[in-house]
N, C-alpha and C positions, 0 to 999 in steps of 0.2 A: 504494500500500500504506500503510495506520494502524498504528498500534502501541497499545498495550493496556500500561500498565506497572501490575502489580500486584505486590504486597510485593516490589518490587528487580527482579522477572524481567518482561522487557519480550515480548512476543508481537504477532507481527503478521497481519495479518487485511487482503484487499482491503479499503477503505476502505468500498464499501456494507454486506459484511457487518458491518463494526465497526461502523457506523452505528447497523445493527439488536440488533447486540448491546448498545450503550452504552444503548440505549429499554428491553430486556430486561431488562438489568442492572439499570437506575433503578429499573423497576416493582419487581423482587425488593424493591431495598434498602430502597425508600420504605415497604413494608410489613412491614420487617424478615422478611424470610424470608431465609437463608443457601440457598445453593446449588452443585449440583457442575457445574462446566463442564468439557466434553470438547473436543477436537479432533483432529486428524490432522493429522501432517505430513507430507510429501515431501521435506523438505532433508533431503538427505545425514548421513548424522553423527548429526543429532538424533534422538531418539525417535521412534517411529511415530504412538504415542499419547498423547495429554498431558490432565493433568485439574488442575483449581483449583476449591479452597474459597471460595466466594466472599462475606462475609460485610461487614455495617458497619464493622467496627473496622478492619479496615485500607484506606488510600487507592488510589482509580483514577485511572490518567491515562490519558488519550485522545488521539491524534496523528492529524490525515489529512490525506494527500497534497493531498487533493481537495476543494475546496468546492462544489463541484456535482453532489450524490449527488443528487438528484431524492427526489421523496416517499416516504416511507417505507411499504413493503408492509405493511398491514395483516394479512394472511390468515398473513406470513411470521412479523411480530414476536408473531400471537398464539400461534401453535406453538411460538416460542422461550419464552414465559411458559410455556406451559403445559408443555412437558418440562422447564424449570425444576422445576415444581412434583411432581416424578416422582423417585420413589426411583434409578432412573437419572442423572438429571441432566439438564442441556442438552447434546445433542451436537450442536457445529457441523457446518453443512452447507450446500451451492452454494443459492442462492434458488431455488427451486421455478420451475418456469415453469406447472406446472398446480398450482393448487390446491383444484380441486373434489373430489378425493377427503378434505383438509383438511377445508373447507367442510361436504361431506357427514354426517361424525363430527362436528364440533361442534353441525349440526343436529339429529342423534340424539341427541347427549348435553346437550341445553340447555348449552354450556359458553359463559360471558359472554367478549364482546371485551377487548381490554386498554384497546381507547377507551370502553367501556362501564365503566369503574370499576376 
């Protein structure tokens, strides 16, 4: 497990998904676009559902368990940009094991990779 510490509140995330978040996040920031992140929790106690502002002015820190997340899912990290870029926001979610119905929609709607620019 990573952790994610944003303005003082620290959130933790499997280490691949943080992985893909931390590429999501750069692209947003590198372009200045602010954005809503969502997620779900399961521990006890905490809230169900959590959201952050996520913007340049304030600092990210990144922590992983693991040095050996393998390459990063293309098809996954371009979904997270792109619901980044959605009045919704980014809601985190388990890595896809199929992503051709992804694929598909992007084909339809001309929409560029995140490695494409």
């Amino acid at each position: 497990m990573g952790t994610m510490t944003y303005d003082g509140d620290t959130i933790t995330f499997e280490d691949r998904t943080l992985a893909h978040l931390q590429a999501a996040i750069t692209t947003k920031l590198r372009r200045r676009e602010p954005f809503l992140i969502s997620w779900k929790s399961d521990v006890p106690g905490l809230p169900v559902r959590n959201s952050l502002w996520i913007d340049n002015a304030i600092p990210i820190r990144y922590a992983f368990d693991r040095d050996d997340l393998g390459g990063l899912n293309t098809a996954w990290l371009n979904s997270m940009v792109e619901m980044a870029g959605r009045t919704s926001g980014l809601l985190v979610t388990e890595e896809p094991t199929d992503l051709g119905e992804y694929r598909h929609r992007r084909e339809r709607s001309g929409t560029r990779s995140v490695a494409a620019g």
